[in-house]
LUMVODREN-798278 format. One line per 2 residues: their letters; for each residue x, y, z of C-alpha. Coordinates in nm, 3 decimals, always signed. Layout:
% residues N
A> X:Y:Z ~ ...
This chain:
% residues 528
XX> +16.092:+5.076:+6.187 ~ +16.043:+4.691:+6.248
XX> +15.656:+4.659:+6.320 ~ +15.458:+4.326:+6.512
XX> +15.289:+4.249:+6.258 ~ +15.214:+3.914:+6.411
XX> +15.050:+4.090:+6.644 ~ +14.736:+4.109:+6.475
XX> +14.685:+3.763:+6.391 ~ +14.774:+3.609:+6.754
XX> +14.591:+3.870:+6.964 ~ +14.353:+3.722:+7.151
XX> +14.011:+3.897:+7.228 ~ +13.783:+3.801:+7.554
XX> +13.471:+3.925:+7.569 ~ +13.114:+3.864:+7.713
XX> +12.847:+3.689:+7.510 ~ +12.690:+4.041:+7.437
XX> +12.979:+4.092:+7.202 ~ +12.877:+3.772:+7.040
XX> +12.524:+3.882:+6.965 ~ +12.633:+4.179:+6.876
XX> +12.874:+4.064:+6.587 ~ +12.553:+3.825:+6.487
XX> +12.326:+4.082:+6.403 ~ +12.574:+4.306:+6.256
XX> +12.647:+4.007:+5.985 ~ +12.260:+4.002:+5.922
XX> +12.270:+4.355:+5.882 ~ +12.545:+4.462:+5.641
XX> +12.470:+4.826:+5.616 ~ +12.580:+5.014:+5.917
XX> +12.445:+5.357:+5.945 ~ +12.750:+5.631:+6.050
XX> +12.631:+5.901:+6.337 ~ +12.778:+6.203:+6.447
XX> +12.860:+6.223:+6.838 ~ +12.923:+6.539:+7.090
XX> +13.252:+6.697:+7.042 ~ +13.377:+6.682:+7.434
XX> +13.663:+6.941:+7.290 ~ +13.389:+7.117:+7.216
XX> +13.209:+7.384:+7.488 ~ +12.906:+7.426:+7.259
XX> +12.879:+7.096:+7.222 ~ +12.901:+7.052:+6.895
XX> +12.845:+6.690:+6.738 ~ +13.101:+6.561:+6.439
XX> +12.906:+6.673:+6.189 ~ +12.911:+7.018:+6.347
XX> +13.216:+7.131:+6.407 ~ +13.358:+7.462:+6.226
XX> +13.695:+7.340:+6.205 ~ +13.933:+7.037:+6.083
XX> +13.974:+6.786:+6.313 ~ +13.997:+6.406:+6.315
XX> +13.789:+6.171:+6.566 ~ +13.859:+5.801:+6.693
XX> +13.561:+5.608:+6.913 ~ +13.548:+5.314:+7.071
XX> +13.547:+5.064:+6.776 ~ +13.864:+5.206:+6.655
XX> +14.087:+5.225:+6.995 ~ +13.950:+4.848:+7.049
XX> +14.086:+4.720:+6.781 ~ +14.380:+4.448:+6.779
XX> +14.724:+4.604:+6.782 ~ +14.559:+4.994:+6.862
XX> +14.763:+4.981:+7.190 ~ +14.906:+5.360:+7.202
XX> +14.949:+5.697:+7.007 ~ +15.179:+5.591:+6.794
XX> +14.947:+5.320:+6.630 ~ +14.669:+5.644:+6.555
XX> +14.920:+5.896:+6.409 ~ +14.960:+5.753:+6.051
XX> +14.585:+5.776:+6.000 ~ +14.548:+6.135:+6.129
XX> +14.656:+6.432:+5.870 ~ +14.904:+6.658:+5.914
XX> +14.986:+6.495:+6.264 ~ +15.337:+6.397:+6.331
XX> +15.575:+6.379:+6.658 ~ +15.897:+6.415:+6.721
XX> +16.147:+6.145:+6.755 ~ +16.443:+6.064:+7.041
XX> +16.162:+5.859:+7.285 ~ +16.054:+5.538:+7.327
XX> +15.687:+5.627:+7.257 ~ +15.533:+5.939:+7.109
XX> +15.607:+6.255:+7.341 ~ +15.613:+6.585:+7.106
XX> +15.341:+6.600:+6.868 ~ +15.341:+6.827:+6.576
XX> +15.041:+6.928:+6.399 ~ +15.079:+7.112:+6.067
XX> +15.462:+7.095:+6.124 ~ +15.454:+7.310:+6.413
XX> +15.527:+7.162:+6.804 ~ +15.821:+7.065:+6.970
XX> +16.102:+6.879:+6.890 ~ +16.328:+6.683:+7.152
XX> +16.362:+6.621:+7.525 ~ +16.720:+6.714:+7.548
XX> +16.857:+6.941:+7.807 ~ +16.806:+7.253:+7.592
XX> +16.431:+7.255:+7.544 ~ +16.163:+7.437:+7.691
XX> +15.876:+7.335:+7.858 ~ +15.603:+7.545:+7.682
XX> +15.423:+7.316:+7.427 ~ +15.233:+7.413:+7.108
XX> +15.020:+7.072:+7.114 ~ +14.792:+7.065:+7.402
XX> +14.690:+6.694:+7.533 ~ +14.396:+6.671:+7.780
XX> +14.249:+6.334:+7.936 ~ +13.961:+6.317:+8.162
XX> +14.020:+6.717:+8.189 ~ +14.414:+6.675:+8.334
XX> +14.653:+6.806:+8.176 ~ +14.970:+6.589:+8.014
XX> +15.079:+6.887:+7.760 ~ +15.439:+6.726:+7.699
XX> +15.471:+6.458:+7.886 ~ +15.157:+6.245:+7.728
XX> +15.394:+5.971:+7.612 ~ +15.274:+5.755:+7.911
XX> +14.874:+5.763:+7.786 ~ +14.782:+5.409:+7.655
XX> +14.434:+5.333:+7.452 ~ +14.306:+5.078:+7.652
XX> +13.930:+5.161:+7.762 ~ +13.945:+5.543:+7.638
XX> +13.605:+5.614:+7.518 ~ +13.742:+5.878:+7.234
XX> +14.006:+6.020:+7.124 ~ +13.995:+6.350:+6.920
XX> +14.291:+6.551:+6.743 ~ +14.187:+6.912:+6.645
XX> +14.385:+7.096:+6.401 ~ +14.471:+7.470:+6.356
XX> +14.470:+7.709:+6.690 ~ +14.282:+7.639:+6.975
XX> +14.375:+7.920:+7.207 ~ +14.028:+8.082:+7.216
XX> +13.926:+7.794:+7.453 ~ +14.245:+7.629:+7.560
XX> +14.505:+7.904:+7.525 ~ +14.878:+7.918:+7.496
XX> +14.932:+7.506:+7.497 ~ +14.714:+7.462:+7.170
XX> +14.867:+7.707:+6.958 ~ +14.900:+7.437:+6.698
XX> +14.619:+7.219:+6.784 ~ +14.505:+6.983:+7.062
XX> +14.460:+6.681:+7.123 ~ +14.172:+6.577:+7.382
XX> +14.107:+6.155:+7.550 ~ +13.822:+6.054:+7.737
XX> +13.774:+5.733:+7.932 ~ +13.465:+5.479:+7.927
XX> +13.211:+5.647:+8.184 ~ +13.038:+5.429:+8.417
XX> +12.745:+5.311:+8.293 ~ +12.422:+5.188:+8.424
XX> +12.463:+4.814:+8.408 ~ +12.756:+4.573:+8.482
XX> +12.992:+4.519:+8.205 ~ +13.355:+4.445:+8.127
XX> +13.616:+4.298:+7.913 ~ +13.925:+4.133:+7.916
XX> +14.191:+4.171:+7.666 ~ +14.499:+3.962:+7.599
XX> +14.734:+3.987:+7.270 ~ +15.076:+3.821:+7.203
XX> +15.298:+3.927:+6.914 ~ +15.719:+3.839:+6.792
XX> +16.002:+4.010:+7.038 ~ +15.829:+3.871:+7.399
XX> +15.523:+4.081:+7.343 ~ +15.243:+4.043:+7.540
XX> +15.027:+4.269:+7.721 ~ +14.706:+4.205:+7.904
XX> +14.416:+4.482:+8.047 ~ +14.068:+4.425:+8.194
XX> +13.812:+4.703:+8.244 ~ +13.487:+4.681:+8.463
XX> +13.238:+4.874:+8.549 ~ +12.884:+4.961:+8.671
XX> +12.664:+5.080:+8.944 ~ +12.766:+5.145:+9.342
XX> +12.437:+5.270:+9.407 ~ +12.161:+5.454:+9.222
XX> +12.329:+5.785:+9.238 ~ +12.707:+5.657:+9.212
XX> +12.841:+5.449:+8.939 ~ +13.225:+5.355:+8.853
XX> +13.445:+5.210:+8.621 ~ +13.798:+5.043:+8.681
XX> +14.092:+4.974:+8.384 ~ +14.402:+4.781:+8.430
XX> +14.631:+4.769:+8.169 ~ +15.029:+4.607:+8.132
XX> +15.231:+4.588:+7.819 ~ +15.620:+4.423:+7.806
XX> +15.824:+4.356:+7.495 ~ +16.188:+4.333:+7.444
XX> +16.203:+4.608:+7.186 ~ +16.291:+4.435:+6.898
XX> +16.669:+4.561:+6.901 ~ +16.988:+4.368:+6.990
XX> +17.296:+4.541:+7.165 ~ +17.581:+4.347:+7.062
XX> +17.855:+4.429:+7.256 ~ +17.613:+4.357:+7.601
XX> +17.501:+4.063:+7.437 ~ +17.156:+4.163:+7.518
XX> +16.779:+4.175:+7.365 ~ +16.619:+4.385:+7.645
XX> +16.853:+4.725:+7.604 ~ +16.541:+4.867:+7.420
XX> +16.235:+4.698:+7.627 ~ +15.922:+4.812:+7.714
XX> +15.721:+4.854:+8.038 ~ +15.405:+4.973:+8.037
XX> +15.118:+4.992:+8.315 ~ +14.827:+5.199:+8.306
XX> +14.596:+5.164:+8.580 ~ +14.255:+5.424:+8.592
XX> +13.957:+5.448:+8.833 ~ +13.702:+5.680:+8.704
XX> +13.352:+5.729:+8.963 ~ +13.082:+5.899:+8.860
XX> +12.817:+6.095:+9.076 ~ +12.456:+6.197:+8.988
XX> +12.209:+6.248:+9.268 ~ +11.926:+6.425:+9.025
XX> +11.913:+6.493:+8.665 ~ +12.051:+6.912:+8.766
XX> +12.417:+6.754:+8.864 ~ +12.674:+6.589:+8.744
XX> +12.998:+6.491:+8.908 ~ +13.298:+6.265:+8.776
XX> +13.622:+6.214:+8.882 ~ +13.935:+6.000:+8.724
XX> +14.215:+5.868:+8.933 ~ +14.480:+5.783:+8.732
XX> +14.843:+5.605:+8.781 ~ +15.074:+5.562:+8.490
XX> +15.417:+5.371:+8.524 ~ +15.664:+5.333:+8.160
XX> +15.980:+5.244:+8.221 ~ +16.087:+5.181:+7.879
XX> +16.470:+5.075:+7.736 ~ +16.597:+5.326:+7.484
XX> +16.857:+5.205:+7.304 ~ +16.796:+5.297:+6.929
XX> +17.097:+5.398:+6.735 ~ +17.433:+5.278:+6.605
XX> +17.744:+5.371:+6.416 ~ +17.621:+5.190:+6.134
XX> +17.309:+5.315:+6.099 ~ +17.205:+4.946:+6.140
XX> +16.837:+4.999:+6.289 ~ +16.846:+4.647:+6.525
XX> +17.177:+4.612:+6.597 ~ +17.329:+4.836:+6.820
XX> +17.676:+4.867:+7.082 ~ +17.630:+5.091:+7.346
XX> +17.843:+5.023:+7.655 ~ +17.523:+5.221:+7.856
XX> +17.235:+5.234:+7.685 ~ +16.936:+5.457:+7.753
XX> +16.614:+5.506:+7.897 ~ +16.314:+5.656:+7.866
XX> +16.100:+5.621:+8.187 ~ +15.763:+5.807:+8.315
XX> +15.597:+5.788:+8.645 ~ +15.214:+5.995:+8.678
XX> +14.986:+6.025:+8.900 ~ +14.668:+6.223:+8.855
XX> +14.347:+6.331:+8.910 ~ +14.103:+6.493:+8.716
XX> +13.732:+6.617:+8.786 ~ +13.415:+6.785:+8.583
XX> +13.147:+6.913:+8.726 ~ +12.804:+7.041:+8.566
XX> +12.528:+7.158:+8.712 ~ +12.212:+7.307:+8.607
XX> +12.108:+7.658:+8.742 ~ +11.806:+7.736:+8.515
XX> +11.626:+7.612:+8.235 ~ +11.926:+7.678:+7.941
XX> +12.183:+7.783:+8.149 ~ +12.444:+7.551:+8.338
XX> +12.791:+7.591:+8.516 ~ +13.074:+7.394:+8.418
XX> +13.423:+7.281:+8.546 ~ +13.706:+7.077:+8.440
XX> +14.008:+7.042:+8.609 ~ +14.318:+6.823:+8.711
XX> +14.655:+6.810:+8.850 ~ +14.898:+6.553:+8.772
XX> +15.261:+6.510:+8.924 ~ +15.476:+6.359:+8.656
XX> +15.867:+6.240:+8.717 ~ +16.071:+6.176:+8.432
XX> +16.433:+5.990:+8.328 ~ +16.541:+6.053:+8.020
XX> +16.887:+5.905:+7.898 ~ +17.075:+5.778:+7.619
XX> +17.462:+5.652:+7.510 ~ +17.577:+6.004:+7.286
XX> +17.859:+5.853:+7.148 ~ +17.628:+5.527:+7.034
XX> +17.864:+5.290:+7.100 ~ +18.160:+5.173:+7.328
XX> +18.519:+5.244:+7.394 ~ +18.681:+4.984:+7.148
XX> +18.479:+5.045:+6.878 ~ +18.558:+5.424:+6.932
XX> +18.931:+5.364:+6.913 ~ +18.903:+5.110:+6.611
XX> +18.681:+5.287:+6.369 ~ +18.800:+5.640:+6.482
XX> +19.160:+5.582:+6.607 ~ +19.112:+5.720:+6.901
XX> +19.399:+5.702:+7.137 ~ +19.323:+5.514:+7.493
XX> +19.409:+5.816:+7.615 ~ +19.126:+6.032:+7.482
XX> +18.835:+5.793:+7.439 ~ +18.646:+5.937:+7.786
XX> +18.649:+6.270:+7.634 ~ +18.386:+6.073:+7.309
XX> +18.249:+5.795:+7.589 ~ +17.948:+5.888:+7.820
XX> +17.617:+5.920:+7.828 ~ +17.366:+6.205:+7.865
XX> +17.072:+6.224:+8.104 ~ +16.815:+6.462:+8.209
XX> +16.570:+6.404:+8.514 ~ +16.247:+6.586:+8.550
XX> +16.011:+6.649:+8.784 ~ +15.652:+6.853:+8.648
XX> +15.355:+6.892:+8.852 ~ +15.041:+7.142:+8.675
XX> +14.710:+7.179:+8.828 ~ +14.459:+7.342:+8.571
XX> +14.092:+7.490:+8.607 ~ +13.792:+7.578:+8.404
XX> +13.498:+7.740:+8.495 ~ +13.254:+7.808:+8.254
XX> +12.906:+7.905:+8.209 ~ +12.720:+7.781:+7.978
XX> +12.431:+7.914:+7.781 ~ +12.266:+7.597:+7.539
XX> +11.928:+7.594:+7.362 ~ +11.850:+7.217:+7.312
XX> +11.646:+7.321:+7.004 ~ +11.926:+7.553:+6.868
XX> +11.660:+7.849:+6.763 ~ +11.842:+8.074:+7.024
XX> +12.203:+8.198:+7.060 ~ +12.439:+7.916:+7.206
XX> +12.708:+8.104:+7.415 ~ +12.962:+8.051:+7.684
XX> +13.199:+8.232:+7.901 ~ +13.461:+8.124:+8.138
XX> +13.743:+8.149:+8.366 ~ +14.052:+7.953:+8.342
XX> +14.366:+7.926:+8.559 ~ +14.707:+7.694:+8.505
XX> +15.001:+7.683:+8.690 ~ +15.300:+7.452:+8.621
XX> +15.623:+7.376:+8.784 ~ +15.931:+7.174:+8.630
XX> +16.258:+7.081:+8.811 ~ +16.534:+6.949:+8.598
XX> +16.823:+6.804:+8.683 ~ +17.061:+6.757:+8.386
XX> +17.404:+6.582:+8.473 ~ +17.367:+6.713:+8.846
XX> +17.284:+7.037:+8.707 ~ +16.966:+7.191:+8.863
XX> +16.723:+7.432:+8.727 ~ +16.378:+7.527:+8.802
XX> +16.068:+7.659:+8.593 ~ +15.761:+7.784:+8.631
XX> +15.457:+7.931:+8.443 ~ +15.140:+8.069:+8.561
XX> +14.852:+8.119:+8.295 ~ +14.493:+8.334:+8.382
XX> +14.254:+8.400:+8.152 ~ +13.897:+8.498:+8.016
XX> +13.725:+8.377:+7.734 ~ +13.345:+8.434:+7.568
XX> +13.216:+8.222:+7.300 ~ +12.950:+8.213:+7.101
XX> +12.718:+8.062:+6.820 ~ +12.463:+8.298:+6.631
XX> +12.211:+8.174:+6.390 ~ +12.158:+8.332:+6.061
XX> +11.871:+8.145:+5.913 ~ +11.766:+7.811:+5.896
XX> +12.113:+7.706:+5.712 ~ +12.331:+7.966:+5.804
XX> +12.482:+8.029:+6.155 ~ +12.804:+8.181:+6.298
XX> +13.057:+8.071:+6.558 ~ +13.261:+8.396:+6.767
XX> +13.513:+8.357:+7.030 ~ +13.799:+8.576:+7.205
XX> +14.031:+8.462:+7.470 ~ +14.213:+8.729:+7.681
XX> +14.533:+8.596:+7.855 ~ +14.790:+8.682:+8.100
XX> +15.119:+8.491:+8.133 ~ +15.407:+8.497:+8.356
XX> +15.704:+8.258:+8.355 ~ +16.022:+8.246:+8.615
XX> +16.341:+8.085:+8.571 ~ +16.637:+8.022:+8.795
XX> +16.944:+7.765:+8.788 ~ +17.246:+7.645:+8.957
XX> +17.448:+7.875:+8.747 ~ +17.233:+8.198:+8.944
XX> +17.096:+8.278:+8.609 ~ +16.760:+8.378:+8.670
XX> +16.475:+8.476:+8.433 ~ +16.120:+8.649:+8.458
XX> +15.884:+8.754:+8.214 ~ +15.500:+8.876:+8.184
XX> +15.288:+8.871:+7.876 ~ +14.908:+8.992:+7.808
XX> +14.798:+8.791:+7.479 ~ +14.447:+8.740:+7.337
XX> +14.353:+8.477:+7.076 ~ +14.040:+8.477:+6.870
XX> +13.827:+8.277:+6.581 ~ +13.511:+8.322:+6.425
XX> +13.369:+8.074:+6.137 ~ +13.109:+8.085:+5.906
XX> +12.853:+7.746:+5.848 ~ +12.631:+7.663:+5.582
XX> +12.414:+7.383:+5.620 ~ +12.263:+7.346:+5.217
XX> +12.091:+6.987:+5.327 ~ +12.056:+6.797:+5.597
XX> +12.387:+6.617:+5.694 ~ +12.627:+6.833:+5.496
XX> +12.800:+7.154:+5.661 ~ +13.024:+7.416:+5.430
XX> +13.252:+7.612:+5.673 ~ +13.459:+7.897:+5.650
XX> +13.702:+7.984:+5.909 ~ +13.952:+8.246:+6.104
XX> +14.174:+8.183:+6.383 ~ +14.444:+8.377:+6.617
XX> +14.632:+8.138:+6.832 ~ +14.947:+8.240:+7.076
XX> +15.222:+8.081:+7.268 ~ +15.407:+8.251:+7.533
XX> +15.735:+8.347:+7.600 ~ +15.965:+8.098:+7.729
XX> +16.332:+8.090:+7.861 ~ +16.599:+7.849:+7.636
XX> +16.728:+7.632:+7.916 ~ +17.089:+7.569:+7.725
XX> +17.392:+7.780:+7.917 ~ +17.552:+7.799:+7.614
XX> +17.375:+8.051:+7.489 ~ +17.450:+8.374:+7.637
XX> +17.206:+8.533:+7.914 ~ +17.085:+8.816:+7.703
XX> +16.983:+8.582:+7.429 ~ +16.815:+8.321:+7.654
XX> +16.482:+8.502:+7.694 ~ +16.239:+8.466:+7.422
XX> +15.951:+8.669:+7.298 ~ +15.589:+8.562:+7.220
XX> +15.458:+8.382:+6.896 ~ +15.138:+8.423:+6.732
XX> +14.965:+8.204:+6.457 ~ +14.707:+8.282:+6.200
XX> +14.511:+8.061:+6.063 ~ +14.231:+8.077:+5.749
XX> +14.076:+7.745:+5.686 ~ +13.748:+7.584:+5.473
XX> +13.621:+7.307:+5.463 ~ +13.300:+7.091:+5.369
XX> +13.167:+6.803:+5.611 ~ +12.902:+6.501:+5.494
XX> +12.721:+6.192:+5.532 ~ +12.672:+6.037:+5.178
XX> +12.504:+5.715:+5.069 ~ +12.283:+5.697:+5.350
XX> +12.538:+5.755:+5.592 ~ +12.727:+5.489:+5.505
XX> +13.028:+5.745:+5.418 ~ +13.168:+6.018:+5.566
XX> +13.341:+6.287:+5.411 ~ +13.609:+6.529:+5.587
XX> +13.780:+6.801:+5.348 ~ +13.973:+7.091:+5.448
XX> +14.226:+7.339:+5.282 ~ +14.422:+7.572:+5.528
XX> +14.661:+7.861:+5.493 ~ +14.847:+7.979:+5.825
XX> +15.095:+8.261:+5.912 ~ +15.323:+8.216:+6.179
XX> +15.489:+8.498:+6.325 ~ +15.776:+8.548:+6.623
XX> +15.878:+8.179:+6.639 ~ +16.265:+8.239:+6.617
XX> +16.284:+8.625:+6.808 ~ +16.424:+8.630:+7.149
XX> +16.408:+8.950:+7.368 ~ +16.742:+9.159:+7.392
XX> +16.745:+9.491:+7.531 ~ +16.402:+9.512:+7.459
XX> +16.456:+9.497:+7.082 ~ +16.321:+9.229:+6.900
XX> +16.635:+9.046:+6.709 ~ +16.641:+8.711:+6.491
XX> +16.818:+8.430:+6.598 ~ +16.998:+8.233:+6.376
């Protein structure tokens, strides 16, 4: 893939004179001191250093850098993450080789990746989340279902914004790179009044794609069109409450015209090409608020609306070029000429509630329980073909962190679950099923000196059943059972040389069980 690597070197970065100063006095002071920061994945609160589990982190630093614009430009420096290709940006993530694979007609809406920002939900359809102004960005690996149930079977991957902060402050951004690239953001921020603060991020990307379509005589076919605009408030009338709230709008509507006969990667000749296009709008909130001493209440939640157009040329090419390299008679050439689309429309409203046991001085048991509820509904429309799904998740959960000693400590969770998805298209086929799954993990830590952490881990994650959208397949096979992973993992976690390097290691075995049985006359059968 043809990268701008001009980008780099003509990005231009604005920013206040406190930047300035700050660059100063770090070239006076060339040893930089690493610190661990709260997990926000995390509902014990568990800093970097912490953490009984593999996982990678990105702050601030990182997702400002020149060219760090989306996803994609994080993925090559994150282990065993991958994602799927056939979209304009990254869509499907994989962790560990497991997640999905395509947005074609046939797939399914259940993910195995989970993707939260500010608390809403964009499991499979995160392709329209840019960088600009997120605060942190954190990818855990292995199950997650003990908090986050059936979407993080895999893993999950969890954004936050820049929070309002106390003082005024901003920054502009501008950056301009090879193919007509140029995108431009700004972010402000600071207080309304003493008790209400906010923070505002506006963010546009275009480029022509880097691709020419030869037969249109065109450089746009594979374009991009990216704006991100996010309002976050925060409210927090005495040091017992917290309240924040994100408002977020997200508009790609990106060209995607990507393959040819030839297998030449920039030049194609599609007659219609493609295009990948998401429109969002959501809202997320998180509440906290102190009922005793140790003990607070949480909640996170969101809902998000999400309409999707996803098309492309299948036959790559045109009607002459069909006939000439194929010998396709005039005749015949619509049956090998067309294009494929599928239109989407998701909305899914999730909510936590949690309570939450912490000991600031960690001598006690850390411990939390909670309630959580998510309901999603897709309609697809796939060459005027309609369909309509819908899934509708509640479950309990109890978690838990024991100490042992002054080194030693334990981490316990267990997530009961109850799942129900429905299924009906224009064909009449129609589709129901319930499942009751439970997911657990419990890890072992060993702290030998301060700033190192040996871990030893366990994990149960689950998926649902799901419904395989493709009429092809015949109705008793369509109906798919449950999956379950396991997961053993260790792993060893330190600051060495002062803190000036940080050390991440982890080895992992998993077992992966029920991910190609569907459900036939309520035997369990292997599909092939």
């Amino acid at each position: 893939m043809k990268t701008n690597k001009n980008i780099l070197n003509k990005s231009i970065l604005i920013t206040g004179m406190g930047g300035l100063m700050t660059c100063a006095a770090l070239a006076q002071e060339p040893v930089i001191e690493l610190e661990p920061f709260t997990v926000s994945a995390d509902p014990l609160r568990a800093t970097s250093q912490e953490l009984p589990k593999s996982a990678s982190f990105f702050t601030r630093e990182t997702l400002d850098a020149p060219g760090v614009q989306h996803m994609a430009d994080l993925i090559s420096s994150v282990p065993n993450l991958t994602f799927a290709g056939g979209t304009s940006r990254p869509r499907y993530f994989m962790i560990r080789g497991i997640g999905e694979n395509s947005q074609f007609h046939h797939d399914v809406p259940p993910s195995s990746v989970g993707f939260l920002l500010d608390g809403i939900d964009f499991t499979g359809v995160a392709s329209g989340i840019a960088l600009f102004d997120l605060e942190q960005v954190e990818i855990l690996r292995g199950p997650q279902s003990t908090v986050y149930g059936a979407t993080a079977l895999a893993g999950l991957i969890v954004a936050r914004s820049v929070a309002p902060s106390e003082e005024f402050s901003g920054k502009v951004e501008l950056s301009l790179g090879d193919d007509n690239y140029r995108s431009a953001g700004i972010a402000a921020g600071g207080p309304i009044h003493e008790v209400l603060g906010f923070r505002v991020a506006l963010h546009h990307l275009q480029q022509d794609g880097f691709r020419r379509n030869t037969f249109l005589n065109r450089r746009d076919t594979n374009a991009r069109d990216e704006t991100t605009a996010r309002v976050r408030l925060q409210f927090t009338p005495n040091d017992r409450l917290l309240v924040d709230a994100t408002f977020l709008y997200l508009n790609f509507d990106n060209g995607y015209d990507v393959w040819s006969l030839n297998n030449n990667s920039f030049a194609t000749s599609t007659d219609e090409p493609g295009r990948d296009f998401i429109r969002t709008v959501g809202l997320g909130i998180r509440s906290e608020i102190q009922v005793a001493e140790s003990v607070e209440i949480h909640y996170s939640g969101g809902i998000q609306n999400s309409d999707t157009d996803y098309r492309f040329d299948w036959d790559w090419s045109h009607p002459a070029e069909l006939m000439a390299i194929y010998g396709i008679p005039a005749s015949e050439v619509d049956w090998y000429n067309g294009i494929d689309f599928m239109e989407r429309e998701r909305v899914v409203t999730n909510h936590d509630v949690r309570l939450v046991g912490l000991n600031s001085a960690g001598s006690d048991i850390q411990w939390v329980t909670g309630l959580y509820y998510r309901y999603m509904s897709e309609h697809q429309d796939r060459l005027g073909a309609l369909s309509r799904y819908q899934s509708e998740n509640i479950a309990a959960y109890a978690l838990g962190k024991i100490p042992l000693g002054n080194q030693l400590s334990s981490t316990l969770g267990v997530r009961l679950e109850h799942s129900q998805i429905d299924f009906r298209d224009a064909r009449n086929a129609e589709f129901s099923d319930r499942d009751s799954l439970w997911g657990a993990n419990a890890s072992l830590e060993y702290r030998p000196i301060t700033d190192q952490m040996i871990y030893v881990a366990a994990g149960r994650g689950y998926k649902a059943s799901g419904v395989n959208m493709d009429p092809r397949i015949p109705e008793n096979a369509r109906l798919y059972d449950a999956e379950t992973l396991l997961n053993l993992e260790a792993g060893y976690r330190a600051f060495l040389f002062d803190r000036r390097l940080q050390l991440n290691a982890s080895v992992f075995h998993s077992w992966r069980r029920d991910y190609a049985g569907w459900k036939s006359s309520g035997s369990k059968q292997v599909m092939v």
